[in-house]
C-alpha positions in Angstrom: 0.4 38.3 32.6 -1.9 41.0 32.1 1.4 43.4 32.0 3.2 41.5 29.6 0.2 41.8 26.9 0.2 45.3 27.5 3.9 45.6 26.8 3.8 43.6 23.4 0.6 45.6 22.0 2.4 48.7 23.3 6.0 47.4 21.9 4.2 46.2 18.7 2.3 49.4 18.4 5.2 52.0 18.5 6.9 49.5 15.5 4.1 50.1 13.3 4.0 53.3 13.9 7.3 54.0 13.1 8.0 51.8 10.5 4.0 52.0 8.9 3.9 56.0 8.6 7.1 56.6 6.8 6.1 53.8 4.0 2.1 55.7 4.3 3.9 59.0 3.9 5.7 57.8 0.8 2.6 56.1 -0.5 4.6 52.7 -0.7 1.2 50.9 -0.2 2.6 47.4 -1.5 5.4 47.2 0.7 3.2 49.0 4.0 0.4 45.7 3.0 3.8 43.1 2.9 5.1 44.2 6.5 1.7 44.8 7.6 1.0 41.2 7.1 3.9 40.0 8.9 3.3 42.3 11.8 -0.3 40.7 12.0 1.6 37.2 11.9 4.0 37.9 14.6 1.9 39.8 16.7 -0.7 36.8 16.8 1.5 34.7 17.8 3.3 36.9 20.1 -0.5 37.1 21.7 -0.8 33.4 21.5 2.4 32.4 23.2 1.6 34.5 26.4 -2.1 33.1 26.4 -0.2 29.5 26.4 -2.5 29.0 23.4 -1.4 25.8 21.2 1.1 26.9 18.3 1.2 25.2 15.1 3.8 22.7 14.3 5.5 23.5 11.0 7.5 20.4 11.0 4.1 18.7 9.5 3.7 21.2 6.4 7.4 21.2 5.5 7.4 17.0 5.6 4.6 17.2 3.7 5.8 19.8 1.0 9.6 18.3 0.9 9.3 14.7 1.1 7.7 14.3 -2.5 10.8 16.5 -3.7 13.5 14.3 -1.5 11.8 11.1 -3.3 12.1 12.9 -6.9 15.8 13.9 -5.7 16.6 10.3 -4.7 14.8 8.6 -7.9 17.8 10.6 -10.0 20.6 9.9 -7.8 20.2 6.5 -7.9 
């Protein structure tokens, strides 16, 4: 397991430094802080998928943020 960590920092590494210093270079700091953030995101749970860490469910947040709509929906269509 210890390998495969190594190869996803190493993999995840060589991305950001080939797709972070060309957006540095052309001082496009807005978009370099957007995939930044993503990186961070994917990386983490890159991590916490080989430490067979629990992931978060995001069936729960999207009920929770689409049924009120769905009702609203429903209301007018019937």
């Amino acid at each position: 397991m210890g390998m495969f960590i190594l190869l996803v920092v190493g993999a995840f590494s060589l991305i950001a430094y080939l797709e972070g210093a060309p957006l540095y270079r052309e001082r496009r700091f807005k978009e370099l802080i957007v995939t930044g953030a993503i990186w961070s995101l994917s990386f983490a749970l890159s991590l916490a998928m080989l430490l067979n860490l629990p992931l978060p469910n995001p069936t729960f947040w999207m009920e929770r943020l689409l049924l009120p709509i769905a009702r609203l929906l429903k209301g007018f269509l019937m």
